[in-house]
C-alpha positions in Angstrom: 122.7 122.3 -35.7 121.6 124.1 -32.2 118.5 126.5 -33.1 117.6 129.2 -31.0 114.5 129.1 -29.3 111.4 130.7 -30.1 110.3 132.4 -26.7 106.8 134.1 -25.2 105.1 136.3 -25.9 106.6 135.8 -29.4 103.0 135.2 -32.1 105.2 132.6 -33.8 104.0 130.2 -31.1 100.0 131.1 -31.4 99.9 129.6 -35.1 98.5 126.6 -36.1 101.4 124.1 -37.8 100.7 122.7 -41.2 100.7 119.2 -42.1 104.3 117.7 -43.3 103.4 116.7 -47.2 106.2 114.6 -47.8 108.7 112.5 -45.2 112.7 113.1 -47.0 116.0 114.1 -45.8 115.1 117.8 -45.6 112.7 116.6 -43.1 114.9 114.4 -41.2 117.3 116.6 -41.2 114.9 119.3 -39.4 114.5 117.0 -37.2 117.8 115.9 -36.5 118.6 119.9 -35.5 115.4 119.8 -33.0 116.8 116.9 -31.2 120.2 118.6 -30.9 118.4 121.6 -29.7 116.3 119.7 -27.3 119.3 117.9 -26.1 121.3 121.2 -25.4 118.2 123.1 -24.1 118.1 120.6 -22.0 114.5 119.5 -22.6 112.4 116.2 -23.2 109.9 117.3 -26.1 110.2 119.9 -28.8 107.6 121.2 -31.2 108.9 122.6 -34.6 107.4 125.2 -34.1 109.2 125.9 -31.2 112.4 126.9 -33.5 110.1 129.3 -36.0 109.2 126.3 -38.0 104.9 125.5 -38.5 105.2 122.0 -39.2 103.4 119.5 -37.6 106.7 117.6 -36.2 107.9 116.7 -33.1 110.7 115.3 -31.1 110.5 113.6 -27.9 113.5 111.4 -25.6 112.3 110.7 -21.8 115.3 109.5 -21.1 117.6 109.9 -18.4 121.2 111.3 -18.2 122.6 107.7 -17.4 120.8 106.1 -20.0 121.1 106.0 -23.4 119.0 108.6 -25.8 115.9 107.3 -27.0 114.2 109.8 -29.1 111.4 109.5 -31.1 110.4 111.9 -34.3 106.9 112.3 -34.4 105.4 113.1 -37.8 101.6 114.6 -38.3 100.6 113.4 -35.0 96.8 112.9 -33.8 95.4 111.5 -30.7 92.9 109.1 -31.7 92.0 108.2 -28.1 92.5 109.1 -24.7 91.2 107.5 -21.4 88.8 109.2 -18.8 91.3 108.8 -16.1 93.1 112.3 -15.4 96.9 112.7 -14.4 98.7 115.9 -12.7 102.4 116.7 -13.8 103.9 120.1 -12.9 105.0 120.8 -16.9 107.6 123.8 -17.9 108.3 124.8 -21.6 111.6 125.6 -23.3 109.3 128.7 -24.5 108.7 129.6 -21.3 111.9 128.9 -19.7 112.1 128.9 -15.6 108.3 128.6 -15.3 106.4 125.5 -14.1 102.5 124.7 -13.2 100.7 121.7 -12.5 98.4 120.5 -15.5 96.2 117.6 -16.0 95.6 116.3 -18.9 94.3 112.8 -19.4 96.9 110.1 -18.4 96.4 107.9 -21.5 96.7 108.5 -24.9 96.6 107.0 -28.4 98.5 108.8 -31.2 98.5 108.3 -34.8 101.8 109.4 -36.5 104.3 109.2 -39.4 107.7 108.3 -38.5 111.0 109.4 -39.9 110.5 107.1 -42.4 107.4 108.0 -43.5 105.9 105.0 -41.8 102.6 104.7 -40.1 103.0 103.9 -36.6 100.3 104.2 -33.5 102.0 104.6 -29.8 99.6 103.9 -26.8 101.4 106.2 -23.8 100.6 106.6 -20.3 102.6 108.9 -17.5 104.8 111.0 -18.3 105.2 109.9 -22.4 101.4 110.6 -22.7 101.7 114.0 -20.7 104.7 114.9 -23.4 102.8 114.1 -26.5 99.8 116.1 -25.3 102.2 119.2 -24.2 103.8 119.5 -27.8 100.9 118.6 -30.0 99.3 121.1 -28.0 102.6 123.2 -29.7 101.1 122.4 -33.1 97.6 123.9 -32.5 98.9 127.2 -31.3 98.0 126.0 -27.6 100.7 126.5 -24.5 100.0 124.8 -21.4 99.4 128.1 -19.5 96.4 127.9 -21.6 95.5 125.3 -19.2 96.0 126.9 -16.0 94.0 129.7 -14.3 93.5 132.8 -16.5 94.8 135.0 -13.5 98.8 132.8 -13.8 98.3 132.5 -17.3 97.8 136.7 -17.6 100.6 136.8 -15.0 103.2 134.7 -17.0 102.2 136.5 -20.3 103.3 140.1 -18.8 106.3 138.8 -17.4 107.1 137.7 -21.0 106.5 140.4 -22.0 108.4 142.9 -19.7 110.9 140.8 -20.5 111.1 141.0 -24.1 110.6 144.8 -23.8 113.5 145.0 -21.8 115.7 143.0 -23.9 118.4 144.9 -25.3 118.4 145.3 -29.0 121.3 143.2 -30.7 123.8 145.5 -31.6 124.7 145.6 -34.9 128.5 147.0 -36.7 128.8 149.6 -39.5 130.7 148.7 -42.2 
């Protein structure tokens, strides 16, 4: 099932997720509905707390329109390592829709994580893998990646948000 999106400046997106206390068919299910949702979006990564949901999962498929999906569900993830060398990728956010900034991060990374099986699995990334799983785990802390841009583009973005949102008509609703 498609969920809608959870878009700046919504607060939703500021908490911090809480640890998933048990791997089941709920949760796979959850995450079967973020990959959907990704898929449509279109995106690559998805935080759960990206659909209104503060659990520390995540979904991530790098692959291209001609090839075949390859996602991975990412369960409690931490980065247990990353190297010293930096890495620049302009990154977007389907929170932020239709805005983009260079961010470096570091180009390696280790993460520790559950998979949808409730197995303990480590994935050593580089390029654009690495740059995803910092991006949405960033998602779980309550962090955006205009938090890691200049605090002039980041203050600009946030009031275009929220001009936005102001100016979104309400939902109209029937009387019954």
């Amino acid at each position: 099932m498609i969920r809608p999106l959870v878009i700046l400046p919504d607060p939703v997106l500021r908490q911090v997720s809480k640890p998933v206390e048990r791997v089941d068919d709920a949760l796979r299910l959850l995450a079967d509905d973020m990959l959907e949702t990704m898929y449509d979006a279109p995106g690559i990564g998805l935080a759960a707390i990206q659909i209104g949901v503060p659990l520390r999962l995540l979904v991530i498929d790098l692959a291209k329109d001609d090839q075949p999906k390859a996602p991975h569900v990412v369960i409690n993830p931490q980065i247990v390592a990353h190297g010293d060398e930096p890495s620049v990728y302009e990154e977007g956010c389907l929170s932020i829709p239709d805005y983009y900034a260079e961010v470096e991060r570091p180009a390696t990374v280790t993460v520790a994580y559950l998979d949808r099986d409730g197995k303990e699995r480590t994935l050593q990334a580089d390029g654009l893998m690495a740059t995803c799983l910092q991006h949405e785990i960033d998602h779980l802390n309550g962090v955006l990646f205009i938090d890691h841009i200049s605090k002039l583009k980041r203050d600009m973005v946030v009031r275009k948000f929220r001009k936005l949102a102001r100016d979104k008509p309400a939902p109209s609703r029937l009387a019954v």
